[in-house]
C-alpha atoms as a printed R data frame, in Angstrom:
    type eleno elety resid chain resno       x       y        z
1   ATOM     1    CA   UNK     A     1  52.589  48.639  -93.941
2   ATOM     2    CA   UNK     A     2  49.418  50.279  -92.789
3   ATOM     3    CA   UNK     A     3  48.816  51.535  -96.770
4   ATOM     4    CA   UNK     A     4  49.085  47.954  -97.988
5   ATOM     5    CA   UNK     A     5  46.689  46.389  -95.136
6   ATOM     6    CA   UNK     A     6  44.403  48.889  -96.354
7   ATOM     7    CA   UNK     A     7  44.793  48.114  -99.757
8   ATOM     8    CA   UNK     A     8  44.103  44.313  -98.726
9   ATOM     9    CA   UNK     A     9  41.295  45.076  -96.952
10  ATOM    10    CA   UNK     A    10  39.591  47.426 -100.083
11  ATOM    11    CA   UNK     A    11  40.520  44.795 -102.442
12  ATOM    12    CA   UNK     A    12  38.753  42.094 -100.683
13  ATOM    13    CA   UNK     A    13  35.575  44.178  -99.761
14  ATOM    14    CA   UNK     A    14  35.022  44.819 -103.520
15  ATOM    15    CA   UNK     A    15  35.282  41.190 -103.912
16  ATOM    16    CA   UNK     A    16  32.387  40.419 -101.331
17  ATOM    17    CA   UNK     A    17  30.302  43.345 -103.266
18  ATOM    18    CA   UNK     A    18  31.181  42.008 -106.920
19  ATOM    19    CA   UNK     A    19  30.282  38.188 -105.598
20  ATOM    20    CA   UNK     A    20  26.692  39.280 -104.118
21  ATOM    21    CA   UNK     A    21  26.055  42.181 -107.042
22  ATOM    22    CA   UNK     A    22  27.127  40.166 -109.896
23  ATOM    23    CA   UNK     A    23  27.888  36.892 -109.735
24  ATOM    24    CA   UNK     A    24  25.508  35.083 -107.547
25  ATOM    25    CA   UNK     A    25  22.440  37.493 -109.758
26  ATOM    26    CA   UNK     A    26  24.268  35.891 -112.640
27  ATOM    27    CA   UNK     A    27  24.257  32.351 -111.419
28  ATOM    28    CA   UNK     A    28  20.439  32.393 -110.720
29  ATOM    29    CA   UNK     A    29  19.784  34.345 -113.969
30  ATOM    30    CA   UNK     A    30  21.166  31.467 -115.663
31  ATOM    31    CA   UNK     A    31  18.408  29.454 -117.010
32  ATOM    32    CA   UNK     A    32  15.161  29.694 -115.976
33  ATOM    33    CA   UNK     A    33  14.181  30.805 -112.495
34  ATOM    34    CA   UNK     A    34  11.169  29.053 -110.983
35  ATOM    35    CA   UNK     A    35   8.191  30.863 -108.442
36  ATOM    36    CA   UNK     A    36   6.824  28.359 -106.017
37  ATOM    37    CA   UNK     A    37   3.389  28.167 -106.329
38  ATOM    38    CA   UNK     A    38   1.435  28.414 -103.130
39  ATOM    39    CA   UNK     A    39   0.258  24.868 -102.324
40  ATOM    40    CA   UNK     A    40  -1.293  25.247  -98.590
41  ATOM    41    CA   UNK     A    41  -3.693  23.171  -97.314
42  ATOM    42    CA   UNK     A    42  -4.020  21.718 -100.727
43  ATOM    43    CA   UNK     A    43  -4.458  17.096 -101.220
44  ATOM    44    CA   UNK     A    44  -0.852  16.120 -101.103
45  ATOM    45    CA   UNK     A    45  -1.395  14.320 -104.309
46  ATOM    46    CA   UNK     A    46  -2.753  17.608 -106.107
47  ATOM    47    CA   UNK     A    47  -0.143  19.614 -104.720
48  ATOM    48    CA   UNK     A    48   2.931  17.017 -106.000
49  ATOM    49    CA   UNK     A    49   1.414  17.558 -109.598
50  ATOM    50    CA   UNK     A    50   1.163  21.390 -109.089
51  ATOM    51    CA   UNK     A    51   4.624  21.830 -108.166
52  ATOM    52    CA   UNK     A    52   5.927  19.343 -110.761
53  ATOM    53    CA   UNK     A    53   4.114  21.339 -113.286
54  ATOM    54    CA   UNK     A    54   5.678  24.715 -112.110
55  ATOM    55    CA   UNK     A    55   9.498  22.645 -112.547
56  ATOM    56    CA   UNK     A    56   9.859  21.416 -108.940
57  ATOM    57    CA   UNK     A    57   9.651  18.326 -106.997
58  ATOM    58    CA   UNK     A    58   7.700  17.393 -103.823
59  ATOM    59    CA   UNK     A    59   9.080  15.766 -101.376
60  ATOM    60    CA   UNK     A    60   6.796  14.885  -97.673
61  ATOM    61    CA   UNK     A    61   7.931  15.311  -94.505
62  ATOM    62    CA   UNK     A    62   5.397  15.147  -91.411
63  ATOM    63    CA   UNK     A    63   4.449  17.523  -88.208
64  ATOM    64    CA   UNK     A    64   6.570  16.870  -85.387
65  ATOM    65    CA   UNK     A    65   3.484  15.774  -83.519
66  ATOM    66    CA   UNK     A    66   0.188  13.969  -84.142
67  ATOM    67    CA   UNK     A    67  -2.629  17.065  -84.576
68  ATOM    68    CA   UNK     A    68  -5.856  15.613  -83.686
69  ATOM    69    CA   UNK     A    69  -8.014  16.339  -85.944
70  ATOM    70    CA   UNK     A    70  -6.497  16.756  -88.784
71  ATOM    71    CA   UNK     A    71  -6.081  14.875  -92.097
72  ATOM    72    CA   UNK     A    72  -3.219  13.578  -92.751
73  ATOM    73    CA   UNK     A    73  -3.253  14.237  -96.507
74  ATOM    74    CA   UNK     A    74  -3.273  17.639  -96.421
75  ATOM    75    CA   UNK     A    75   0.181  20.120  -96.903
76  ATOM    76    CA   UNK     A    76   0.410  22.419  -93.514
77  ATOM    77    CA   UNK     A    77   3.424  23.662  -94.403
78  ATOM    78    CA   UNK     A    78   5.834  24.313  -97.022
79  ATOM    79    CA   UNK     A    79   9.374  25.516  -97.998
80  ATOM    80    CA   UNK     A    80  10.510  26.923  -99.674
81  ATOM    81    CA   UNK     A    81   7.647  29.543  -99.139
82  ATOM    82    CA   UNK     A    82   4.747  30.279 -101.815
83  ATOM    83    CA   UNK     A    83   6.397  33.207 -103.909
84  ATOM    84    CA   UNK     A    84  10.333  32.880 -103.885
85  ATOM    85    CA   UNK     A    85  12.330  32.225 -107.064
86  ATOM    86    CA   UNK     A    86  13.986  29.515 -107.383
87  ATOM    87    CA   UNK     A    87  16.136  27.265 -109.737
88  ATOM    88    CA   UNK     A    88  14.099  24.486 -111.598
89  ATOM    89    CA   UNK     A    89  13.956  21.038 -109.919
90  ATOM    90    CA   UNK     A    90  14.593  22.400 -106.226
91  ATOM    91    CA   UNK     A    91  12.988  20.403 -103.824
92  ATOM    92    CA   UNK     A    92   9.648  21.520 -101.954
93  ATOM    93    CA   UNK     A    93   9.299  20.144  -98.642
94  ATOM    94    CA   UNK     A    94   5.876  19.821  -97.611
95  ATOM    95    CA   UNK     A    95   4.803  18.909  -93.927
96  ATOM    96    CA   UNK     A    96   1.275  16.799  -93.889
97  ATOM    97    CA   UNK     A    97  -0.241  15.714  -90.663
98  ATOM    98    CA   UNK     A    98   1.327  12.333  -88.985
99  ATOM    99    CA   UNK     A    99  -0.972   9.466  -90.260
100 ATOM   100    CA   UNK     A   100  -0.793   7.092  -86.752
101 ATOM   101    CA   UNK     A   101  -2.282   8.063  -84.100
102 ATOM   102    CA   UNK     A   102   0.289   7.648  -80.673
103 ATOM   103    CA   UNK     A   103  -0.644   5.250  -78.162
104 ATOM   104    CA   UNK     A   104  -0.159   5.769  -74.582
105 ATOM   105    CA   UNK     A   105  -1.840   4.716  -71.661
106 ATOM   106    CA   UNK     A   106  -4.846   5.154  -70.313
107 ATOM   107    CA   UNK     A   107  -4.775   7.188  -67.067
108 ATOM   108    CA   UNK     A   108  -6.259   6.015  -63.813
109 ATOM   109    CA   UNK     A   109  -8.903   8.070  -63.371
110 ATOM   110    CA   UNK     A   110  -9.951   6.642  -59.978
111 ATOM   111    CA   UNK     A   111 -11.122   8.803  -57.093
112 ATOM   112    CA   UNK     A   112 -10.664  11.827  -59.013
113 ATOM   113    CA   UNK     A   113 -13.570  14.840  -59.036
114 ATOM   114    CA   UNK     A   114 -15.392  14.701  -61.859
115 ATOM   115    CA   UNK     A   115 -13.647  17.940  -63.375
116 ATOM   116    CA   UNK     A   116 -10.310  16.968  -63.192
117 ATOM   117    CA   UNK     A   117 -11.025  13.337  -64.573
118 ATOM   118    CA   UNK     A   118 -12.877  15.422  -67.532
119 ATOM   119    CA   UNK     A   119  -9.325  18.073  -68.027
120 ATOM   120    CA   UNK     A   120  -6.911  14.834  -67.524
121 ATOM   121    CA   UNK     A   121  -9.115  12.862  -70.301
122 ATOM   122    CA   UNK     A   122  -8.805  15.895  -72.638
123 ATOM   123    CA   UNK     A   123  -5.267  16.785  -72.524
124 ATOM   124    CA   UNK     A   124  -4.918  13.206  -73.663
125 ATOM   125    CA   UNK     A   125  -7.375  13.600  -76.420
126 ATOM   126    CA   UNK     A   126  -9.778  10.536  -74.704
127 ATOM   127    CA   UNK     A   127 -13.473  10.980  -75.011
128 ATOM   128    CA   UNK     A   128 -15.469  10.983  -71.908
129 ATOM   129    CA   UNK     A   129 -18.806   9.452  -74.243
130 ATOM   130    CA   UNK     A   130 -20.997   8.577  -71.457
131 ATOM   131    CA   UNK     A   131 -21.000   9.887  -67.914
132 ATOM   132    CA   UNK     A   132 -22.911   8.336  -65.580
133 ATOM   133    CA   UNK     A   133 -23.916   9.072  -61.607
134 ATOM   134    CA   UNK     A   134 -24.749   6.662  -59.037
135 ATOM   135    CA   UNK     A   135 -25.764   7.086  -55.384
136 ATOM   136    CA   UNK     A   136 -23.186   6.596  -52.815
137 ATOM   137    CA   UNK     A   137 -23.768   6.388  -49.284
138 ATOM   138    CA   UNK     A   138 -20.297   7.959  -48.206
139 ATOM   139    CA   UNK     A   139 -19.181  11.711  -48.481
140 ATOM   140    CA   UNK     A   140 -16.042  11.298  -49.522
141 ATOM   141    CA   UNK     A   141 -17.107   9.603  -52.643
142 ATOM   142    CA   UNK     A   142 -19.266  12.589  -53.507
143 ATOM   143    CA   UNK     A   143 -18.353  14.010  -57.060
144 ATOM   144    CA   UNK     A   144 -15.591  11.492  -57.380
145 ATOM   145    CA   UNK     A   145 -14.975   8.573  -60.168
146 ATOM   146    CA   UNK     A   146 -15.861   5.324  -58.672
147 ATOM   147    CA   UNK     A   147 -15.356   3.140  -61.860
148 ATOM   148    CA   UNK     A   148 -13.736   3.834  -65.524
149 ATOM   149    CA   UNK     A   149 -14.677   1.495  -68.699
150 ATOM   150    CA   UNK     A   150 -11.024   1.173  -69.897
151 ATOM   151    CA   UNK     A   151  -8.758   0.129  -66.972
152 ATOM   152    CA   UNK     A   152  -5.580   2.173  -65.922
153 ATOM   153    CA   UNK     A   153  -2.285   1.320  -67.850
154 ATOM   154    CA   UNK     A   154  -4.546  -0.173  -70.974
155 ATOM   155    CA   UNK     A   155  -2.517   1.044  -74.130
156 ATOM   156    CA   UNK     A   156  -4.961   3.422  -76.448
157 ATOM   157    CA   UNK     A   157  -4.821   5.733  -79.378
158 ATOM   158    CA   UNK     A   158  -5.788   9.105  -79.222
159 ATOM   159    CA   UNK     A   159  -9.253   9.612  -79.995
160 ATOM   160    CA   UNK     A   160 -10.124   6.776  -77.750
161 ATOM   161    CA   UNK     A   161 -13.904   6.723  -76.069
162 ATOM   162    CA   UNK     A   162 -13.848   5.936  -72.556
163 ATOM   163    CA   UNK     A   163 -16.895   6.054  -70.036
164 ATOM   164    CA   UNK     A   164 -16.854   6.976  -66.136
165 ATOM   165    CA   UNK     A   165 -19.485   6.695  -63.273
166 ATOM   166    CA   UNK     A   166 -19.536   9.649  -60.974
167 ATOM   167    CA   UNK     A   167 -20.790   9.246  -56.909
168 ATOM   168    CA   UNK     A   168 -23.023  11.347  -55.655
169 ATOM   169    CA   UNK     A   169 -23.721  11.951  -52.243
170 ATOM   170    CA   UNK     A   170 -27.423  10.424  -50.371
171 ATOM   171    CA   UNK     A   171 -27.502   9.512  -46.958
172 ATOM   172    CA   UNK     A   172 -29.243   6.518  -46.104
173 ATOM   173    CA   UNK     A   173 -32.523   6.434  -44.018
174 ATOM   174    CA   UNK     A   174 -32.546   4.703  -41.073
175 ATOM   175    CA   UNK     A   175 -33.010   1.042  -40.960
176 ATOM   176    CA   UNK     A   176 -33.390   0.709  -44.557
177 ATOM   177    CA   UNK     A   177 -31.539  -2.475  -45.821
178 ATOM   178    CA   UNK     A   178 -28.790  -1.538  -47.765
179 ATOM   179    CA   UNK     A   179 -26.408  -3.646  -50.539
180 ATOM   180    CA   UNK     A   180 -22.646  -3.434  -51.228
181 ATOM   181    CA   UNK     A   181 -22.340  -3.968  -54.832
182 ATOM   182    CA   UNK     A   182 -19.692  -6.291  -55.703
183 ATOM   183    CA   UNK     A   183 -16.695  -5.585  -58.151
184 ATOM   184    CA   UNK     A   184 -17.394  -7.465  -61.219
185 ATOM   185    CA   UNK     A   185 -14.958  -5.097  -63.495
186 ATOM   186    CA   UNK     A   186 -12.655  -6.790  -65.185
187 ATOM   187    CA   UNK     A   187 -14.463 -10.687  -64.855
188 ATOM   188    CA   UNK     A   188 -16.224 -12.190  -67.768
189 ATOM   189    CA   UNK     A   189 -19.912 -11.871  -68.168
190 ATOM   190    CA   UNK     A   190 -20.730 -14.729  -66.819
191 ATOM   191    CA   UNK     A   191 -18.886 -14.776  -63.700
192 ATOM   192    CA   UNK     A   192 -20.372 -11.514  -63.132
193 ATOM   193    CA   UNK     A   193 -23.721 -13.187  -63.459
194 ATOM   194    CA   UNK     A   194 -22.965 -14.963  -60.761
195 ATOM   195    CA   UNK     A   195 -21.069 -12.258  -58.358
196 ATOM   196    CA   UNK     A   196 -24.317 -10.088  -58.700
197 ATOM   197    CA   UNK     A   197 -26.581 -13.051  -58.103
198 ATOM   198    CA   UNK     A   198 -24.760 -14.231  -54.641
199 ATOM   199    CA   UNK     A   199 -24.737 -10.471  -53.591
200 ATOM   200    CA   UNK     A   200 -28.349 -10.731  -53.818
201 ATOM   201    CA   UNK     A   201 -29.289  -8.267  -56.648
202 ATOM   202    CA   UNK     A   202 -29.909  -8.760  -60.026
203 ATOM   203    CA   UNK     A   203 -28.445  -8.187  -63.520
204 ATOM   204    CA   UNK     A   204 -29.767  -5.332  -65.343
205 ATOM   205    CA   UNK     A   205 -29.339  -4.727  -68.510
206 ATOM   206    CA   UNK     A   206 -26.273  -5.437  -70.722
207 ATOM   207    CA   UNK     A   207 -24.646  -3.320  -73.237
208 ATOM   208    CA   UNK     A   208 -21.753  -3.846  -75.519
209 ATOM   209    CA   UNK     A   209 -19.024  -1.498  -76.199
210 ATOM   210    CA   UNK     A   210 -16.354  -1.712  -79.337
211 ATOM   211    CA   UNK     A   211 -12.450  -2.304  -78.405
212 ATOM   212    CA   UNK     A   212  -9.622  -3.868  -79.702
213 ATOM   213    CA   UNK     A   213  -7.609  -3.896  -77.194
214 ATOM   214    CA   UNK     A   214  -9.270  -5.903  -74.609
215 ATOM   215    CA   UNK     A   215 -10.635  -9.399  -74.476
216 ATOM   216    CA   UNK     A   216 -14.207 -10.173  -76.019
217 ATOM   217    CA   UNK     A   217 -17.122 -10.175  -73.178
218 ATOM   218    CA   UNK     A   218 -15.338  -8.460  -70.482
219 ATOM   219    CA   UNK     A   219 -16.534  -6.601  -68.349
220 ATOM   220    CA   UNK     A   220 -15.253  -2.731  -68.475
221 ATOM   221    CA   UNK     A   221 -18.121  -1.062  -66.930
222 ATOM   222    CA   UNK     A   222 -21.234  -1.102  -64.165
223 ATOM   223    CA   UNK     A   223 -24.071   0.519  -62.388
224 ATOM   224    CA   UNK     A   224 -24.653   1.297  -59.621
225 ATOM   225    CA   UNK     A   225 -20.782   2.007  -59.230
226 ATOM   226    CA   UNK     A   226 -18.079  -0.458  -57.171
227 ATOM   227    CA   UNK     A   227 -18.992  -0.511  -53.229
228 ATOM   228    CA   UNK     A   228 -22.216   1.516  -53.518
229 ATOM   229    CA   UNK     A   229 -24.681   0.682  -51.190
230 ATOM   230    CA   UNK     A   230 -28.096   0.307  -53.184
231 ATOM   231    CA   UNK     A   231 -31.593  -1.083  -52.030
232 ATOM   232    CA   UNK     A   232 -31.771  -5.308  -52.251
233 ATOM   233    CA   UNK     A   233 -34.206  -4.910  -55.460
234 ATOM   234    CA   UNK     A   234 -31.937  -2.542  -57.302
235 ATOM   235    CA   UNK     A   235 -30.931  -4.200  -61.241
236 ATOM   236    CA   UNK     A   236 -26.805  -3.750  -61.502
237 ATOM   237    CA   UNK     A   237 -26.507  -3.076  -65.478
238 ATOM   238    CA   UNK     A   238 -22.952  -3.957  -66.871
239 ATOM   239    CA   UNK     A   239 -20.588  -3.329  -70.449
240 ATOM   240    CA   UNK     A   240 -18.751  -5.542  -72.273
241 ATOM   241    CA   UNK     A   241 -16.492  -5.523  -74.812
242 ATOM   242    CA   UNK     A   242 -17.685  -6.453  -78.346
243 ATOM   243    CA   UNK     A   243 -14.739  -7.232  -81.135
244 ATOM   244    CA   UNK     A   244 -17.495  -6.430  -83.882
């Protein structure tokens, strides 16, 4: 019995050697067999006609997340590799970048030190563009975000240019007449004409900043900051959204 399981056994391991020695070589040999030319980082367009001239067929696939940065035309990966044999008309997959950005939204950056708002903004791939400072009368506000041009929860893409306005620390002198400035984020231009005016300062000037996202001549940003206190002659100087 043990002879003939033995037997068995030697028959069927010179079957596994003869399959992998001699017929699979055989089975590629037949034909032609194809080398996949090395198409990295090449146009996706110029690499589709390279591969169809070397017998093989591209077919696109994408990274399994958006790389900033990056186009999305060109091949950052591919398999089979540059270099193996293969039979004619296998498929190629190469990976290009993801061509839509992702949306998500935009975090409230309220209140936080100036450092961390900067490290939270780049993990999400925002752009702090302009970062400005205002005087603040309280400590607490010292180094801290007081206002943010795109509001919390607002849906953007990444990439996105956002602006913040940073306290910084002054104590008052004594009896000097100090103004609250009034919150006029959010309002439309004209209504925060009229907020500034009734708080007894005056409008500064106004600058215009691109989004499609938010509504036309709204308000996303001013100076001096929300709740500063700031001397009755001081201009307040306000964004708002242009759709051109």
């Amino acid at each position: 019995m043990k002879k003939k399981v033995a037997i068995i056994f030697l028959v069927l391991a010179g079957f596994v050697v003869m399959i992998d020695k001699v017929v699979m070589p055989l089975y590629i040999s037949q034909g032609n067999v194809n080398v996949v030319p090395d198409v990295l980082n090449m146009n996706y367009e110029d690499a589709s006609k390279t591969l169809r001239r070397a017998g093989l067929k591209a077919i696109k696939s994408y990274h399994v997340k958006y790389l900033s940065g990056v186009d999305s035309n060109i091949v950052l990966s591919q398999m089979p590799e540059a270099g193996m044999e293969v039979k004619p008309g296998r498929n190629v997959y190469l990976v290009v970048n993801k061509r839509e950005k992702p949306s998500y939204p935009m975090p409230d950056l309220l209140g936080r030190p100036e450092l961390d708002a900067r490290e939270t903004a780049a993990r999400m791939d925002i752009t702090l563009q302009n970062v400005q400072f205002t005087t603040v009368t309280k400590s607490e506000e010292n180094g801290r975000v007081l206002s943010q041009s795109i509001p919390p929860q607002t849906m953007v893409k990444s990439g996105t240019s956002a602006s913040i306005i940073v306290g910084r620390y002054e104590a008052s002198p004594e009896g000097m007449k100090k103004i609250t400035v009034p919150d006029v984020l959010g309002m439309s231009l004209e209504q925060a004409k009229l907020v500034v005016a009734d708080a007894g300062l005056k409008l500064g000037k106004v600058t215009t900043e691109y989004s499609s996202s938010l509504v036309p001549n709204t308000v996303i940003s001013q100076k001096p900051a929300v709740n500063a206190y700031v001397s009755p002659d001081q201009s307040v100087e306000l964004t708002v959204v242009t759709s051109e």
